[in-house]
C-alpha positions in Angstrom: 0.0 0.0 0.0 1.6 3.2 -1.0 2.0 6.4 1.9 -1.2 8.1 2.1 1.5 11.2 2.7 2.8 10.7 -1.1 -0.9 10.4 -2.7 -3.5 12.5 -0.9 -3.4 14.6 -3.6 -4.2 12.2 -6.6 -7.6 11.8 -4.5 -9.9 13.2 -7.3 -12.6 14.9 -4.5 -9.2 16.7 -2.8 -7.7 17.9 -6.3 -11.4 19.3 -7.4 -11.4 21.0 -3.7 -8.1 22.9 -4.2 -8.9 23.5 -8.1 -12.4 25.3 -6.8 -11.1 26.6 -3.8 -8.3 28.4 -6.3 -10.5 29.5 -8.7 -12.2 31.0 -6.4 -9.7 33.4 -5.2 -9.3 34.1 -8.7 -12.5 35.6 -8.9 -13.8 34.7 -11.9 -9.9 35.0 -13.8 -10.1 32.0 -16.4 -7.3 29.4 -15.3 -6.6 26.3 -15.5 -5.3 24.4 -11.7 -3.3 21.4 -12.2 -1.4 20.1 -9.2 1.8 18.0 -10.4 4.8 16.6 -8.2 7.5 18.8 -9.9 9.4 22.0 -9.3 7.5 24.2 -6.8 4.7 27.0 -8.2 4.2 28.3 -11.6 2.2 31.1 -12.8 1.2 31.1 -17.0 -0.6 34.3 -17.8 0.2 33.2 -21.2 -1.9 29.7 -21.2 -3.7 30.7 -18.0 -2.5 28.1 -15.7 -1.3 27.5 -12.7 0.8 24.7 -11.3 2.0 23.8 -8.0 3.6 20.8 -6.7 2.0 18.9 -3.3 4.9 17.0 -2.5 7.2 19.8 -1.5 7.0 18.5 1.9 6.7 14.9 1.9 7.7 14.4 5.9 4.6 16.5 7.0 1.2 15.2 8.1 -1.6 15.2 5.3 -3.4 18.0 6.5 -0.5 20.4 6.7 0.8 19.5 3.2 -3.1 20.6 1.9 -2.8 23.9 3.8 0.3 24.7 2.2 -0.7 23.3 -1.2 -3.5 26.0 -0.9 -0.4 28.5 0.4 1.6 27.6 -2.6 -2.0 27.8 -4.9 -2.6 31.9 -3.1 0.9 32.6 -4.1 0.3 31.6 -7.8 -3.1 33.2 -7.8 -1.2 36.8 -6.3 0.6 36.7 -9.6 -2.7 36.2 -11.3 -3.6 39.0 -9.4 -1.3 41.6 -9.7 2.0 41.0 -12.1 1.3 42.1 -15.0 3.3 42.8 -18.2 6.0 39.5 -17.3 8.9 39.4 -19.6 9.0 36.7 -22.3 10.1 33.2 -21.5 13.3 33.7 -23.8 14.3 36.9 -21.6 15.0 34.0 -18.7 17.1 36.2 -16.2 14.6 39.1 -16.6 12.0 36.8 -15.9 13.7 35.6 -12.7 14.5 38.7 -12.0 10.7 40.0 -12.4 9.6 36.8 -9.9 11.8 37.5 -7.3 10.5 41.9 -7.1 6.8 40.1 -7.5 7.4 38.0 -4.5 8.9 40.8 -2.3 6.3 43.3 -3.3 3.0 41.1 -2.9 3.1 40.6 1.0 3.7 44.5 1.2 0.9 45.4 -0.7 -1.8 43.9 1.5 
């Protein structure tokens, strides 16, 4: 039997919770949720989606690794929010660059 810790996720009721409970905060923003075990958060305005990986911290209970799944979704959804103009994919460091000023200036601006 494989560690309820490493799948809670795949559960189809759970993923449709945290897709709603995202699109919610999105109020009505047209995205696609998709929760994937790789890297940590994306954020598409291009194809509208936005990723985030549920097995960034596979040693916590189940219940804490939802709440910061839905941490990890409200980050994503900020940049939804409020970054706009974000440099091409092929302008890499200036996208970086663009995340890391994005990060810092959310939690200020609330």
């Amino acid at each position: 039997m494989a560690d309820q810790r490493q799948i809670w996720w795949l559960w189809r009721l759970t993923n449709e919770r945290l897709s709603k409970w995202a699109l919610a905060l999105l109020s009505g923003r047209r995205y696609t949720i998709r929760l994937q075990p790789e890297g940590t958060g994306t954020h598409s305005p291009l194809t509208r989606l936005i990723q985030v990986n549920p097995q960034l911290f596979p040693e916590q209970p189940v219940d804490v690794q939802f709440r910061l799944t839905q941490g990890l979704l409200a980050h994503e959804c900020g940049h939804a929010w409020f970054t706009c103009d974000w440099p091409d994919q092929s302008e890499n460091i200036l996208q970086e660059l663009a995340n890391i000023l994005e990060d810092e200036r959310a939690p200020r601006s609330t």
